[in-house]
C-alpha positions as MATLAB code, in Angstrom:
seq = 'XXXXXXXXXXXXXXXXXXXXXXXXXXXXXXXXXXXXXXXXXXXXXXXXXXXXXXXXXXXXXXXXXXXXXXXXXXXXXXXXXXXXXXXXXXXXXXXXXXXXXXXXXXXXXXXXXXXXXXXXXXXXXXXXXXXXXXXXXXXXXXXXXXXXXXXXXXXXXXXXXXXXXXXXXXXXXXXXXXXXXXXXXXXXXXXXXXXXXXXXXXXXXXXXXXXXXXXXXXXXXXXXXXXXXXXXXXXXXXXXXXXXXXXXXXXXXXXXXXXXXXXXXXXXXXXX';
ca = [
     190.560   37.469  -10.368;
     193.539   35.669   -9.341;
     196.769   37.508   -7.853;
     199.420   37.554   -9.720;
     203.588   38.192   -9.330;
     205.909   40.705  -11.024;
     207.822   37.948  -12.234;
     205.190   36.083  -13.809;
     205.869   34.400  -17.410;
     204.521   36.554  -20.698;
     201.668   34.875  -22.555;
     201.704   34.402  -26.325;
     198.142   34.374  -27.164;
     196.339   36.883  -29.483;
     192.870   37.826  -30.381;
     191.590   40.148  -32.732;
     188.431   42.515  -32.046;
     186.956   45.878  -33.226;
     184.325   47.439  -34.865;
     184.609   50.967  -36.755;
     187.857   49.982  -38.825;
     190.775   47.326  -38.874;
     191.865   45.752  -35.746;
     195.435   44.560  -37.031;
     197.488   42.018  -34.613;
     201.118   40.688  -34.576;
     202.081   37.664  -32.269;
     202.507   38.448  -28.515;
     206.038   37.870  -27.338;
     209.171   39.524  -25.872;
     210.928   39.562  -29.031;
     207.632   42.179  -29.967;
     208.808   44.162  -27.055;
     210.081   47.081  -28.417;
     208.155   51.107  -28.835;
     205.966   51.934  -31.630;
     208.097   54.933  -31.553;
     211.102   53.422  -32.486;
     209.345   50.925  -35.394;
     207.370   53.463  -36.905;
     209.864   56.418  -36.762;
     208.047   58.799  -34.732;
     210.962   61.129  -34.024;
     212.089   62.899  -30.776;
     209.399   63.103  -27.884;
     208.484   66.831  -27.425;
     209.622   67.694  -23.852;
     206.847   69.333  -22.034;
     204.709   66.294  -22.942;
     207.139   63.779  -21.917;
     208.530   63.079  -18.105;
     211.356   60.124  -17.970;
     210.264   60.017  -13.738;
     214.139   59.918  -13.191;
     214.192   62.270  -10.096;
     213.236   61.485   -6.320;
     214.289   58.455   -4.439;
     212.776   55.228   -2.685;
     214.170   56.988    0.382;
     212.797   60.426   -0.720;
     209.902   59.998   -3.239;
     209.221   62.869   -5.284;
     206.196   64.686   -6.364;
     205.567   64.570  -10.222;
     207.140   67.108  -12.189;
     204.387   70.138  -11.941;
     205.724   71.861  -14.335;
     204.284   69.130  -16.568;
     201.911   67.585  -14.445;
     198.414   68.624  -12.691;
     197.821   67.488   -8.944;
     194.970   65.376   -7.718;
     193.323   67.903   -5.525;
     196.189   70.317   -5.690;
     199.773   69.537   -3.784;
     198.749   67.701   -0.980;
     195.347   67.483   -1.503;
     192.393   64.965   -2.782;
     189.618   65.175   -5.466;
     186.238   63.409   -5.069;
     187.178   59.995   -7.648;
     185.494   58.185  -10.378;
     181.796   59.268  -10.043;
     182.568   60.000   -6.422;
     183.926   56.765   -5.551;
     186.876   57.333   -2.995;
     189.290   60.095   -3.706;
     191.931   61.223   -6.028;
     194.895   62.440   -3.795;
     197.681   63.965   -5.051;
     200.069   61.549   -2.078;
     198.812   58.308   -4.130;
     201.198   59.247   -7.180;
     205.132   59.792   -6.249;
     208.067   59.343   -8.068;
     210.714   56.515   -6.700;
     214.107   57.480   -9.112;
     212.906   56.050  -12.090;
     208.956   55.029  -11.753;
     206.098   56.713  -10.979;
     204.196   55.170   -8.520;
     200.475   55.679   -8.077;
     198.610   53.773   -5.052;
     195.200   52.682   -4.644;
     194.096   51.831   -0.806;
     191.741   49.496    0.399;
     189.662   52.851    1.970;
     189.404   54.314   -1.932;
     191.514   56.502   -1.796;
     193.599   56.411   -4.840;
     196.032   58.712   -8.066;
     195.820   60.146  -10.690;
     197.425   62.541  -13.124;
     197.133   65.238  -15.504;
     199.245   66.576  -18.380;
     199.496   70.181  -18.756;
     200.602   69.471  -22.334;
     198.025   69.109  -25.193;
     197.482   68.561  -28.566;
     195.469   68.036  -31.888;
     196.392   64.953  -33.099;
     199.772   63.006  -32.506;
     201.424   60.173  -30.986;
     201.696   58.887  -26.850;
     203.567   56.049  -25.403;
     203.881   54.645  -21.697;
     205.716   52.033  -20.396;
     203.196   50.214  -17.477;
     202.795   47.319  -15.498;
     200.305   47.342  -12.222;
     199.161   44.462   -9.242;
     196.680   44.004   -7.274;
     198.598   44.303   -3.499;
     195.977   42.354   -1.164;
     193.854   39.515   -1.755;
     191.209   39.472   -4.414;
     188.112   40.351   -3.172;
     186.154   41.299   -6.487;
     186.512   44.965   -5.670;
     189.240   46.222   -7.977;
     191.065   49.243   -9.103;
     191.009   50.056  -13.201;
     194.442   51.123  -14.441;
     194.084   53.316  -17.241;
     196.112   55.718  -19.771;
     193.619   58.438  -21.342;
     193.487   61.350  -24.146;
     191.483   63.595  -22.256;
     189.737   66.585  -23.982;
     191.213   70.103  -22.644;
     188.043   71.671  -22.765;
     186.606   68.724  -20.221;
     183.593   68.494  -21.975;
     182.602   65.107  -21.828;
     181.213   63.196  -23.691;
     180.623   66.091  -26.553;
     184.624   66.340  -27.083;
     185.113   62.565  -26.964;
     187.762   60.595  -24.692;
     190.312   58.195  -26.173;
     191.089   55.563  -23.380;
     193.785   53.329  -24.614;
     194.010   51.224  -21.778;
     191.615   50.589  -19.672;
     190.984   47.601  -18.067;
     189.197   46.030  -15.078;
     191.854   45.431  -12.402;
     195.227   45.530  -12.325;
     197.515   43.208  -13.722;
     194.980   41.281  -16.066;
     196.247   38.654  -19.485;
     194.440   40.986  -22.067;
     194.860   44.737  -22.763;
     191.815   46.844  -23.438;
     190.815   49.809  -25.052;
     187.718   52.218  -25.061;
     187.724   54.745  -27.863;
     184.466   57.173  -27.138;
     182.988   59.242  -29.805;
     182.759   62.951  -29.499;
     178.674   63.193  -29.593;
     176.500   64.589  -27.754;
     175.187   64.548  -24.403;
     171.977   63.006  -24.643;
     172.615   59.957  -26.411;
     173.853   57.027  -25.148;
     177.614   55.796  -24.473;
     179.009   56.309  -28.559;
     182.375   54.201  -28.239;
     184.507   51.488  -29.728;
     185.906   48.353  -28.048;
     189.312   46.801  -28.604;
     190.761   43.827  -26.778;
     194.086   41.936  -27.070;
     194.931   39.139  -24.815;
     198.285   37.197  -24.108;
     199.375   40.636  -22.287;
     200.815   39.968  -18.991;
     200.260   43.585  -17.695;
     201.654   42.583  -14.007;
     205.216   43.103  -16.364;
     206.662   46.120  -17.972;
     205.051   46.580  -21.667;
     204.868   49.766  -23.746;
     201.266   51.199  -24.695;
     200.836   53.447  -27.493;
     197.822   55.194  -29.431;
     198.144   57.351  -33.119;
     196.020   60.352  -33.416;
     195.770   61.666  -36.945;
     192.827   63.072  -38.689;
     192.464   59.733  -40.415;
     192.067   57.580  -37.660;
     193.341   56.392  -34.458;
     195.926   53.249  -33.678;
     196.701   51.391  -30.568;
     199.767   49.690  -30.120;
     201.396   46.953  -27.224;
     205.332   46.523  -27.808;
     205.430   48.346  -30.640;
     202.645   45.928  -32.588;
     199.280   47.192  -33.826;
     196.429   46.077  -32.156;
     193.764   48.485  -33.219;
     192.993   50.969  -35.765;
     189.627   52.907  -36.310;
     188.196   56.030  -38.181;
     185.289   57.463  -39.492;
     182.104   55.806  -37.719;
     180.194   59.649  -37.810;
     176.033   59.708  -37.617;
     173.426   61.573  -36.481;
     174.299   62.096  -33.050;
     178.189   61.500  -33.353;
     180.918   63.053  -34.842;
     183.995   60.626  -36.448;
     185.962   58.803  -33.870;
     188.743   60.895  -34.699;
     187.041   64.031  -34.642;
     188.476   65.626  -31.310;
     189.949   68.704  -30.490;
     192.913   69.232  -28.443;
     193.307   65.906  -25.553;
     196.245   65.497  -23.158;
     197.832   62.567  -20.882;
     196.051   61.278  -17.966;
     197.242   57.932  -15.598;
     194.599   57.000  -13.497;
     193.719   54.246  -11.236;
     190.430   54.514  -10.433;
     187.803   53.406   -8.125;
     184.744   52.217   -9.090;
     183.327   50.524   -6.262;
     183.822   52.908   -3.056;
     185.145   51.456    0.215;
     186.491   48.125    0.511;
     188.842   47.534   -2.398;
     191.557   45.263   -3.095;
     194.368   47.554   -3.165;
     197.089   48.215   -6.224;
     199.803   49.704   -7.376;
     200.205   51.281  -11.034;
     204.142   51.769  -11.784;
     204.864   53.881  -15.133;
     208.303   53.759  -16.619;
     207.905   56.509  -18.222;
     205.348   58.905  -20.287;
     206.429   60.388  -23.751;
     204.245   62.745  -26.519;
     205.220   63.230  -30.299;
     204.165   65.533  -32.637;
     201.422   64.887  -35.360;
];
């Protein structure tokens, strides 16, 4: 995985992928970069689902809002991480005046985030970018933005995860959209996948929820769309009850990673 710079130049490549539904795709480009919100009319982001990170201070970083937001391990404290790999710590995600900043260090230890706020059905947005910080060594963090299911029942309440991807910084956004189903079965998800993405720059990420289906959006452009998809063992993709906003950069390999950092603009909900 090469390194790459904040400053690097936005691709204009596309590619369209997806299974259960539609995968729709406009041109890559910075005259796409705009917010779904905005194009699609989405109204005014509900406030205790929504943090704009403009408090704290490169001189006196701030902890996240917890009035909106849960801890890793509690002010001050760490979680066991992904599967047990490293920890979550709640010093890995401060706010600099304007950007949250979550770390990931070469020992594992790494943030995350929680949303107090949830819903059934509705609309999210971020504005991301994230780097790898030390030299590639095959052992990186995954930068993600999730729906996670309030009850934390996974995988019977499904998980929407609509971007996920394999280290920071990468040309091609991802997407895993998992089925609520149940327990016993294997992995029930969906795969989406749109390249010319320069995520080491600022783009905006966006899902849909609606009990017709759910949407993905970079910039403000469509990039995936599925529904229905229920069997024997799964329910519709989406079928889920009430999710909420997590940022994560998690560890999947343990000790020795190639550090990051994961910078979000900012973090806004909308009603259904």
């Amino acid at each position: 995985m090469k390194r790459r710079r904040w400053g690097a130049v936005l691709a204009a490549a596309t590619l369209v992928t997806g299974v259960a539904g539609v995968t729709v795709i406009g041109p890559a480009g910075a005259e796409q970069a705009d917010t779904a919100a905005e194009r699609y009319g989405w109204g005014t982001p509900i406030p205790e689902g929504s943090d704009e990170f403009d408090y704290g201070s490169a001189d006196a970083p701030a902890v996240p809002d917890q009035a909106k937001w849960s801890l890793a391990g509690g002010e001050g404290g760490c979680w066991p991480g992904h599967a047990g790999n490293g920890r979550r710590c709640d010093a890995h995600s401060r706010v600099f005046g304007g950007v949250l900043r979550q770390t990931g260090a070469e020992n594992g230890d790494t943030g995350w985030l929680g949303a107090k706020f949830g819903q059934r059905y509705g609309r999210w947005e971020a504005r991301v970018r994230s780097e790898a910080t030390s030299a590639d060594n095959g052992r990186q963090y995954h930068p993600l933005l999730i729906l996670w299911p309030d009850s934390d029942r996974w995988p019977e309440d499904g998980e929407y995860d609509y971007l996920e991807n394999s280290a920071p910084g990468e040309d091609c956004a991802e997407a895993f959209l998992h089925y609520p189903h149940d327990a016993d079965v294997p992995v029930q998800q969906e795969f989406a996948q749109r390249c010319g993405v320069d995520l080491t720059q600022w783009h905006n990420i966006a899902i849909e929820w609606t009990p017709e289906h759910l949407k993905g959006f970079v910039d403000g452009t469509e990039w995936f769309s599925f529904s229905g998809g229920a069997s024997d063992v799964r329910q519709c993709i989406q079928c889920a009850p009430s999710m909420h906003q997590t940022i994560q950069l998690d560890n999947f390999h343990g000790t020795g990673l190639q550090s990051a950092v994961y910078e979000v603009d900012w973090v806004r909900a909308y009603a259904p």
